[in-house]
DRENTORKOL-3810 file (N, C-alpha, C; in nm, 4 decimals):
REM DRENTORKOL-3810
@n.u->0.0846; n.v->-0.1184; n.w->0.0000; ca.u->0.0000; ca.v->0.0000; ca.w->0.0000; c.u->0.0886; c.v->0.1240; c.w->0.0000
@n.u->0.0441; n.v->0.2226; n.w->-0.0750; ca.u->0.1196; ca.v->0.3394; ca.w->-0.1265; c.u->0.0715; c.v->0.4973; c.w->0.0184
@n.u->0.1780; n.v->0.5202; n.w->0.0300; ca.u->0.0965; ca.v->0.6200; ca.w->0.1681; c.u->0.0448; c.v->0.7426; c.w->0.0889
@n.u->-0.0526; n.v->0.7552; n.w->0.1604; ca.u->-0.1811; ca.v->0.8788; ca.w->0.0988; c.u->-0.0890; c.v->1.0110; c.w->0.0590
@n.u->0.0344; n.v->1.0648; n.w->0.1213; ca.u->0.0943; ca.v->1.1744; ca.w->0.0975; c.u->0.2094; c.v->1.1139; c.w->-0.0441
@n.u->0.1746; n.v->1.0373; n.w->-0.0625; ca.u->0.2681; ca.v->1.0050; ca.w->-0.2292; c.u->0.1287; c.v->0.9646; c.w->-0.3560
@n.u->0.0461; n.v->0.9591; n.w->-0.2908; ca.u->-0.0871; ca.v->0.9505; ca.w->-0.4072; c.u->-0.1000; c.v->1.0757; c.w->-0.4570
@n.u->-0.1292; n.v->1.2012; n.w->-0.3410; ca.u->-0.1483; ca.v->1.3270; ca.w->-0.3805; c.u->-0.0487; c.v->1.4071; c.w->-0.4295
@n.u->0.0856; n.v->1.3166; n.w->-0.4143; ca.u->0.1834; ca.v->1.4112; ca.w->-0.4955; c.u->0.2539; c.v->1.3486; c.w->-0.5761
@n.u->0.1996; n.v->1.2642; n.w->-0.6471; ca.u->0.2432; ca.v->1.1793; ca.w->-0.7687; c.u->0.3114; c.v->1.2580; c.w->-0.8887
@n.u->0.1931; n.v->1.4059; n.w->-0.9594; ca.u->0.2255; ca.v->1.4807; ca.w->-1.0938; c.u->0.2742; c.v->1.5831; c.w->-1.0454
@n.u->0.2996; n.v->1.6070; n.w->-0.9040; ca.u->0.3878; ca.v->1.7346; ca.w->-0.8651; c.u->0.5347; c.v->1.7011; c.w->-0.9142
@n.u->0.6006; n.v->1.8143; n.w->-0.9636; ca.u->0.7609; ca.v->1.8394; ca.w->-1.0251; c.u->0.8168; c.v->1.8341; c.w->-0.8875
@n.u->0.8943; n.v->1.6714; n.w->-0.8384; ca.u->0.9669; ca.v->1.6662; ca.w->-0.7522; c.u->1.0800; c.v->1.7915; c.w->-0.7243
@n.u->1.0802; n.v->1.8040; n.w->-0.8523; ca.u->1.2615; ca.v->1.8586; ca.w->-0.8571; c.u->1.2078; c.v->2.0332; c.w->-0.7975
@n.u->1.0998; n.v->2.0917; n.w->-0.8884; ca.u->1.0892; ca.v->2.1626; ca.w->-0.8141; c.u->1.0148; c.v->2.2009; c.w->-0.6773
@n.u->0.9734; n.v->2.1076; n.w->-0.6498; ca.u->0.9267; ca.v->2.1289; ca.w->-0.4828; c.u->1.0265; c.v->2.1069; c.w->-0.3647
@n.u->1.0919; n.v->2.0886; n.w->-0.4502; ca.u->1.2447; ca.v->2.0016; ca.w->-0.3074; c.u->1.3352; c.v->2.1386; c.w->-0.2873
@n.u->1.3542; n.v->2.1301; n.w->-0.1687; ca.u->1.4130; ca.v->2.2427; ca.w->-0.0831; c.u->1.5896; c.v->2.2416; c.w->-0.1297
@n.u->1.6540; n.v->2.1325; n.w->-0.1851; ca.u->1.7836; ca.v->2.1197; ca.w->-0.2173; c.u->1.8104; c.v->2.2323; c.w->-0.3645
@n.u->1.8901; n.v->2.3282; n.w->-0.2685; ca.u->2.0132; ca.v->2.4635; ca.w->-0.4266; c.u->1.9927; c.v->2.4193; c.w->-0.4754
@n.u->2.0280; n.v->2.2565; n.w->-0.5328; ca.u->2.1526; ca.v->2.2283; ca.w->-0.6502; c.u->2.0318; c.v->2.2112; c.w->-0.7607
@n.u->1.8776; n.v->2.1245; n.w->-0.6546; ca.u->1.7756; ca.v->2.1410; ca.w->-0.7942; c.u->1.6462; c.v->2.2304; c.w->-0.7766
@n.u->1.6417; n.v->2.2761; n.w->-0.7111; ca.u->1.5248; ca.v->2.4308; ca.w->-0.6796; c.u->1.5578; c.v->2.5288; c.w->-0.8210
@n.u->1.6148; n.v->2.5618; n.w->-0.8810; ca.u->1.6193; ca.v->2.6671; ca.w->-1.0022; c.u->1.6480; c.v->2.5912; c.w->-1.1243
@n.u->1.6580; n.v->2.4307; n.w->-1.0748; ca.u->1.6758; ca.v->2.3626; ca.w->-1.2484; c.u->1.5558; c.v->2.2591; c.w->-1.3116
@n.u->1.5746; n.v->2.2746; n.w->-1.4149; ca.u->1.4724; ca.v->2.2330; ca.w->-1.4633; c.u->1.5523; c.v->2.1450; c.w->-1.5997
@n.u->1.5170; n.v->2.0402; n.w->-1.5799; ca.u->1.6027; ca.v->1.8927; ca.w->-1.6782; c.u->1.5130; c.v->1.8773; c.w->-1.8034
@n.u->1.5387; n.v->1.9926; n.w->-1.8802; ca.u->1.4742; ca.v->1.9724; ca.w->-2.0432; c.u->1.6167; c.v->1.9447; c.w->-2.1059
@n.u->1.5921; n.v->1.8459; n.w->-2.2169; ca.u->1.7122; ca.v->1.7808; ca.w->-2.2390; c.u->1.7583; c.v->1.9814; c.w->-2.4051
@n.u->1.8600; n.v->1.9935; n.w->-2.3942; ca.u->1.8781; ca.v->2.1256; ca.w->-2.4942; c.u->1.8935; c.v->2.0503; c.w->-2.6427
@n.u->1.8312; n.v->2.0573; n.w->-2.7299; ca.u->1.8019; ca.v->1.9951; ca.w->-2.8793; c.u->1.9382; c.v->2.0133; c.w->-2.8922
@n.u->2.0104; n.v->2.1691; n.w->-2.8913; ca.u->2.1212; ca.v->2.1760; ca.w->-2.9683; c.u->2.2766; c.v->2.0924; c.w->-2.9578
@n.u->2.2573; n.v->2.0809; n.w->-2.8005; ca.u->2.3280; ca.v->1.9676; ca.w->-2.6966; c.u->2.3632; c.v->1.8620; c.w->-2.8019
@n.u->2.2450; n.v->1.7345; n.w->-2.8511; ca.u->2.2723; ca.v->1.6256; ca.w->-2.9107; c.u->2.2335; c.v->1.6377; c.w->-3.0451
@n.u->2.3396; n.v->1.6665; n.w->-3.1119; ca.u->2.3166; ca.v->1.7016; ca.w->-3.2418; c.u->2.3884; c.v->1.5526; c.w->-3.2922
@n.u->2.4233; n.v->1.4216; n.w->-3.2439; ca.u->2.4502; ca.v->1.2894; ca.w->-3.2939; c.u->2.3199; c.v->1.1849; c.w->-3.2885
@n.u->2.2463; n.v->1.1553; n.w->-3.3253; ca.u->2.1774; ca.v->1.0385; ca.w->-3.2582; c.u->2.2110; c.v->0.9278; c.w->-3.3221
@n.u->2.2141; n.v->0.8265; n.w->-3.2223; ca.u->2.2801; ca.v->0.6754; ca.w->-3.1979; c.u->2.2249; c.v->0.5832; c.w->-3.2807
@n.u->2.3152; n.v->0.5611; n.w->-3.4256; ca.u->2.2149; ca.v->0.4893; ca.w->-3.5034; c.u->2.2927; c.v->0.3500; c.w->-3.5089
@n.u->2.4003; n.v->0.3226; n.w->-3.4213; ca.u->2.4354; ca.v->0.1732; ca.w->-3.4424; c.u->2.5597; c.v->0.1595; c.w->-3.5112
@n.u->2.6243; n.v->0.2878; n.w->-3.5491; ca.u->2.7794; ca.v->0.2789; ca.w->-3.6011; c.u->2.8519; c.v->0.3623; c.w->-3.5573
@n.u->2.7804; n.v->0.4438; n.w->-3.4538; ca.u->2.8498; ca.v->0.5887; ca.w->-3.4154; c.u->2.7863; c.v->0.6346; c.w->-3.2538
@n.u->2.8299; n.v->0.4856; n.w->-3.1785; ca.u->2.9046; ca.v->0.4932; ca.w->-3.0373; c.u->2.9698; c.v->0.6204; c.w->-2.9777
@n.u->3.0204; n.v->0.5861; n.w->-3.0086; ca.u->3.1649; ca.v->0.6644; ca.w->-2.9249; c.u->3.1078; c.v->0.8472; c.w->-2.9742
@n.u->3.0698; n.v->0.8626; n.w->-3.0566; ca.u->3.0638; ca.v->0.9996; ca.w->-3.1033; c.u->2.9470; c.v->1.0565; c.w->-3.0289
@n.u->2.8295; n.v->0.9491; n.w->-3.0237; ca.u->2.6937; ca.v->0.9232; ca.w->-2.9323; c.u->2.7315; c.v->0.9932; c.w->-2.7979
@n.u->2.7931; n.v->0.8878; n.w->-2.7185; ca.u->2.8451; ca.v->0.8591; ca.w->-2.5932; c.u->2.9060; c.v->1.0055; c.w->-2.5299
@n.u->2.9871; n.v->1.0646; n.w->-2.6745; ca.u->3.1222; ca.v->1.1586; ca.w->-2.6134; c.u->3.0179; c.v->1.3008; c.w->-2.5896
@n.u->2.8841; n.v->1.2789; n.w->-2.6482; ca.u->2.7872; ca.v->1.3788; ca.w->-2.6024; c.u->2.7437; c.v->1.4139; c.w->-2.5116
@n.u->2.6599; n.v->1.2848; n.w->-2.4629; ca.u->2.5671; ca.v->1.2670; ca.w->-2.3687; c.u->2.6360; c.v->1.2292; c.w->-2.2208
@n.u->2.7313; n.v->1.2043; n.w->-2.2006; ca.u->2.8350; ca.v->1.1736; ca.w->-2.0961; c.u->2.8445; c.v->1.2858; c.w->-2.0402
@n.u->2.8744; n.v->1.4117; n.w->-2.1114; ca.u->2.9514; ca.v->1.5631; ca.w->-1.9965; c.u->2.7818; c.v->1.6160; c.w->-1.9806
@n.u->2.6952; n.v->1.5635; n.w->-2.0337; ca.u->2.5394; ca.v->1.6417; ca.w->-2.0247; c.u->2.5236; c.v->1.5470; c.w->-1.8989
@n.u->2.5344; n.v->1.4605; n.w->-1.8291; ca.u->2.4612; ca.v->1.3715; ca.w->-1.7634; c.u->2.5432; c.v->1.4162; c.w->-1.6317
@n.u->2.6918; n.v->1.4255; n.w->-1.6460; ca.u->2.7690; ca.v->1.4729; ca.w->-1.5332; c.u->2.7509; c.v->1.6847; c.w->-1.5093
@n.u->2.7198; n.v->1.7330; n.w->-1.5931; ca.u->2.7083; ca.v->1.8613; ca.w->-1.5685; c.u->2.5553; c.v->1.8674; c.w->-1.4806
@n.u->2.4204; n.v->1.7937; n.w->-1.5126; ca.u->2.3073; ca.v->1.7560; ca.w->-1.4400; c.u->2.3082; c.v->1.6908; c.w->-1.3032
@n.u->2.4261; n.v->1.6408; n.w->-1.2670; ca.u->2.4247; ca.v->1.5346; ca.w->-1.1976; c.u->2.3616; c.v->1.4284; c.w->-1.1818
@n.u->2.3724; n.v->1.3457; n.w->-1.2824; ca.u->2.2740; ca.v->1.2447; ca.w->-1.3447; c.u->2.3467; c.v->1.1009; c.w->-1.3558
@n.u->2.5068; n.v->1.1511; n.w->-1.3356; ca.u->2.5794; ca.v->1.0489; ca.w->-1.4020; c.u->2.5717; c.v->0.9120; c.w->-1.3048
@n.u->2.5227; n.v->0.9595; n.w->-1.1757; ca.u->2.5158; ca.v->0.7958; ca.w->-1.0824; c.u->2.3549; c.v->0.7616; c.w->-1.0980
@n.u->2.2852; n.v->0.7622; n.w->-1.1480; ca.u->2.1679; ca.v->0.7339; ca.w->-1.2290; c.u->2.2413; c.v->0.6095; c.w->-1.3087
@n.u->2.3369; n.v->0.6834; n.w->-1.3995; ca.u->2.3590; ca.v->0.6142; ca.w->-1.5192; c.u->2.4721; c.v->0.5248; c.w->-1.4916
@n.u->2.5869; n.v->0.5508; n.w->-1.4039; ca.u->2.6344; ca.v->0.4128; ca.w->-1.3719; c.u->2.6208; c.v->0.2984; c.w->-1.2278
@n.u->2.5276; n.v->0.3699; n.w->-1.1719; ca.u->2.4510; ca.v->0.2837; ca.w->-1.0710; c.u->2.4379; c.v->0.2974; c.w->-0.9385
@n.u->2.5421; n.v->0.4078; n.w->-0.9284; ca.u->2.6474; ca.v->0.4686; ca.w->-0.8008; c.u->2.5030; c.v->0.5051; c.w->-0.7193
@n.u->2.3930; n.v->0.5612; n.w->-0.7734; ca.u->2.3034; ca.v->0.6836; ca.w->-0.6901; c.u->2.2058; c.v->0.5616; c.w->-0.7221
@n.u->2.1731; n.v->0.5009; n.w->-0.5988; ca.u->2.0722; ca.v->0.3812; ca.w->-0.5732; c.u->1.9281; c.v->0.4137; c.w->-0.5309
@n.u->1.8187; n.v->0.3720; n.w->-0.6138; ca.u->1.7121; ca.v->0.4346; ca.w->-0.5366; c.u->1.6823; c.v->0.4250; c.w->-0.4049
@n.u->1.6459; n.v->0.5292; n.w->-0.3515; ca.u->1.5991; ca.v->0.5545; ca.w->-0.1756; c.u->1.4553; c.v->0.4861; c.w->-0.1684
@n.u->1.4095; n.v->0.3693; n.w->-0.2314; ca.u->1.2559; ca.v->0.3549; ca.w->-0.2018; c.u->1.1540; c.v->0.4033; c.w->-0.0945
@n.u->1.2703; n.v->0.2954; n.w->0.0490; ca.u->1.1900; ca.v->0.2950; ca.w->0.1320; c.u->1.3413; c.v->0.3749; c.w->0.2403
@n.u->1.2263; n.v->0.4909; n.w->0.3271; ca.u->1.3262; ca.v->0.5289; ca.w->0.4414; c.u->1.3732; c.v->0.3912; c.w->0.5801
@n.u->1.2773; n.v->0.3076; n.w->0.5847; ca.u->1.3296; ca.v->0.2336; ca.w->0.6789; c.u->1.2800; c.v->0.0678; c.w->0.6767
@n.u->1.3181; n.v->-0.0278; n.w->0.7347; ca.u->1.2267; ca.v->-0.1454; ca.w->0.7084; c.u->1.0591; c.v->-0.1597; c.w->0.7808
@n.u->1.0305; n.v->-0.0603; n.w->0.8217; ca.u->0.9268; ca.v->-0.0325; ca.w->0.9011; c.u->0.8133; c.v->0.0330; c.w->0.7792
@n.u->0.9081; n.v->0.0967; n.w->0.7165; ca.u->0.8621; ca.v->0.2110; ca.w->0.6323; c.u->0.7763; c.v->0.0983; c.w->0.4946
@n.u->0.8854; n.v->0.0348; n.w->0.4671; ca.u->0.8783; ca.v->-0.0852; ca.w->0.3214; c.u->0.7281; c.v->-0.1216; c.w->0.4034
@n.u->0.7434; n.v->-0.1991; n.w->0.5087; ca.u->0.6488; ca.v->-0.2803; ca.w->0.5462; c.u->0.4781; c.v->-0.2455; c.w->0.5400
@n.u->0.5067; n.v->-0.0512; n.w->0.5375; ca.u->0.4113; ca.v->-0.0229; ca.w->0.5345; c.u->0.3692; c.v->0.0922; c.w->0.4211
@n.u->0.4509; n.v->0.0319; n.w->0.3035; ca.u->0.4384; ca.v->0.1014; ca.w->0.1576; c.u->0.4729; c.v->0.2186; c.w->0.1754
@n.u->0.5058; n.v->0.2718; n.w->0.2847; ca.u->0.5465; ca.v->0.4399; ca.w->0.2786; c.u->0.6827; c.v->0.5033; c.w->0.2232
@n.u->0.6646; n.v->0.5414; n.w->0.0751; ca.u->0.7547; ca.v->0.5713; ca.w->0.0357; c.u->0.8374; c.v->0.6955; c.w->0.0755
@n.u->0.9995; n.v->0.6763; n.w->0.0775; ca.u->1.0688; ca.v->0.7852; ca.w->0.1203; c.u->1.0579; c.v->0.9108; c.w->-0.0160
@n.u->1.0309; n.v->1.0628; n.w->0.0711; ca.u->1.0402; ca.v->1.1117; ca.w->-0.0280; c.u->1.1566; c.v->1.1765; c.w->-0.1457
@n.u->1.2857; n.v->1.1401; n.w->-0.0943; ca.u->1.3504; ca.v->1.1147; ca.w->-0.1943; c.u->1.3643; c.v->1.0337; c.w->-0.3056
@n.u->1.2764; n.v->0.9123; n.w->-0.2876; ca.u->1.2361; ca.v->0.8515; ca.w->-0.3852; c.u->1.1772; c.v->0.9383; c.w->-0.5204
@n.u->1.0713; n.v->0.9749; n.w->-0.4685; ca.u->1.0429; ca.v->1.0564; ca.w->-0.5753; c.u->1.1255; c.v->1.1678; c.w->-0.6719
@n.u->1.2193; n.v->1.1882; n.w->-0.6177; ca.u->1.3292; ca.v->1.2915; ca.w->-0.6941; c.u->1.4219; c.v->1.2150; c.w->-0.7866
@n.u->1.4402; n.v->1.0629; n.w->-0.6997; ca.u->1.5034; ca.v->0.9843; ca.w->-0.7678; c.u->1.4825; c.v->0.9424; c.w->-0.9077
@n.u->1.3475; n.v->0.9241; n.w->-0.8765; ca.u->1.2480; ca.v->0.8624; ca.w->-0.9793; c.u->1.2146; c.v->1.0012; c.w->-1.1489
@n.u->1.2017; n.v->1.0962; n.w->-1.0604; ca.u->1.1890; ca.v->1.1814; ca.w->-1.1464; c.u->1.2931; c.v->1.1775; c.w->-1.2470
@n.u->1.4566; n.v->1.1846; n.w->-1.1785; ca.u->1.5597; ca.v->1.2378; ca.w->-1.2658; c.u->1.6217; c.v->1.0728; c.w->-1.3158
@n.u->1.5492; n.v->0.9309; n.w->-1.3104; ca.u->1.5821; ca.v->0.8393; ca.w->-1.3598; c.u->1.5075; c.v->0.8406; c.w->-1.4784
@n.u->1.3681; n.v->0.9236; n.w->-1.5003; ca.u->1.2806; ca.v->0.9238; ca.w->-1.6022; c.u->1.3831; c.v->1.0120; c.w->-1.6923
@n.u->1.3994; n.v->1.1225; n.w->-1.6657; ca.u->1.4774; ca.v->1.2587; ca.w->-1.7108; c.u->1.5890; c.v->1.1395; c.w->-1.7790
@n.u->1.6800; n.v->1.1209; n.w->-1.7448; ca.u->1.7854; ca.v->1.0652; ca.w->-1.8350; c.u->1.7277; c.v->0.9419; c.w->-1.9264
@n.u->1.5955; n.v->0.8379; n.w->-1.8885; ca.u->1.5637; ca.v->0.7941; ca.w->-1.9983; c.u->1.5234; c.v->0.8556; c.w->-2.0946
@n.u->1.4392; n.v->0.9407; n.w->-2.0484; ca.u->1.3950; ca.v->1.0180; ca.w->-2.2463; c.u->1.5039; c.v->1.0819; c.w->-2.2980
@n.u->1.6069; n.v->1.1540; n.w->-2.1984; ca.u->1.7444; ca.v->1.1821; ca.w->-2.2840; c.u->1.7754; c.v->1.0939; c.w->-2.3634
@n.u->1.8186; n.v->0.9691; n.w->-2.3341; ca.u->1.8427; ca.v->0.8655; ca.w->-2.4089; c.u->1.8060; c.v->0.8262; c.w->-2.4867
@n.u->1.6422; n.v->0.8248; n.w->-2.5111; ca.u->1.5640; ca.v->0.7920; ca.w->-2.5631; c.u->1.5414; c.v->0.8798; c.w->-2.7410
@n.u->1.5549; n.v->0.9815; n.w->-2.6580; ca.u->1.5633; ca.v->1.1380; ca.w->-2.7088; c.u->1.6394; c.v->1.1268; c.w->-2.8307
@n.u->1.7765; n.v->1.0468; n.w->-2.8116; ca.u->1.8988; ca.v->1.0632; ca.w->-2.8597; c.u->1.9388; c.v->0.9602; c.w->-2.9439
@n.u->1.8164; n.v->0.8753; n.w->-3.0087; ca.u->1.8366; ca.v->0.7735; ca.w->-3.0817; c.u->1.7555; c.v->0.7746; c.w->-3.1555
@n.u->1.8173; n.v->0.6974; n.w->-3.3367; ca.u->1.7578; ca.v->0.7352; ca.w->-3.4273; c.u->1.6303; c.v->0.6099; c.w->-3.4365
@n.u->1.5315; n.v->0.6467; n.w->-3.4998; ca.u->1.4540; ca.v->0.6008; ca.w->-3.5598; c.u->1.4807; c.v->0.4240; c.w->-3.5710
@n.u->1.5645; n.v->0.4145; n.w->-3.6278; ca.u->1.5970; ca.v->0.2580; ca.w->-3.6724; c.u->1.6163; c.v->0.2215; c.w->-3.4868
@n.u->1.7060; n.v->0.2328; n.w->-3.4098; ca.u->1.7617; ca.v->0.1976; ca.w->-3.3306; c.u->1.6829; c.v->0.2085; c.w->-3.2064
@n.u->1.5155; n.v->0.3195; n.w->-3.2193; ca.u->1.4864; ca.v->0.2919; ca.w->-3.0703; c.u->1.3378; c.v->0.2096; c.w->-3.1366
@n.u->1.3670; n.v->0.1788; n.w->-3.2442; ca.u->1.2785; ca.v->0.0453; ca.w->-3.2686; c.u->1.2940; c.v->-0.0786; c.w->-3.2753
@n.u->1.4283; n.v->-0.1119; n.w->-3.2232; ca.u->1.4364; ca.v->-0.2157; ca.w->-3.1493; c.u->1.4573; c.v->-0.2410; c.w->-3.0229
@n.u->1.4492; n.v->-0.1207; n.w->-2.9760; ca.u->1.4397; ca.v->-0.1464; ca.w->-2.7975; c.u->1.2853; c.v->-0.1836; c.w->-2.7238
END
């Protein structure tokens, strides 16, 4: 069971309701002009050498290599009783944010086979 204060704030913008500097004035729209490569299956590395300093300038990059683990639950008390921590939700937000980057950033042929 999901606790009543994460039902009602499901479509609220984690990022901007959260009291933390680093994401109170940002807002994670991926910049068109940013990825001007998309990843069609021969051009890796050229892909990669893009989207790599965009993910570390966001602070996104332990998202992407695994380092920044979701916070689900604040305690085993907490799990037991579906009450999600609310850092979860920030988590969740900026794990969505770098999938559609990704997503974003691949051609036609290539995110039709994912």
């Amino acid at each position: 069971m999901v606790s009543e204060s994460f039902i009602t704030n499901v479509f609220v913008d984690p990022v901007a309701t959260t009291t933390d500097a680093s994401f109170s004035s940002t807002t994670f729209h991926l910049p068109s002009q940013v990825i001007s490569i998309k990843l069609d299956g021969t051009n890796f590395l050229a892909w990669s050498a893009q989207l790599i300093p965009l993910f570390w300038r966001y602070g996104f990059i332990g998202i992407i290599d695994g380092s920044e683990l979701s916070p689900q639950f604040s305690s085993d008390e907490q799990k037991a009783q579906g009450i999600l921590n609310s850092a979860y939700m920030v988590w969740q937000y900026k794990d969505q944010t770098v999938l559609d980057w990704i997503i974003s950033s691949l051609s036609s042929v290539v995110v039709s086979t994912i």
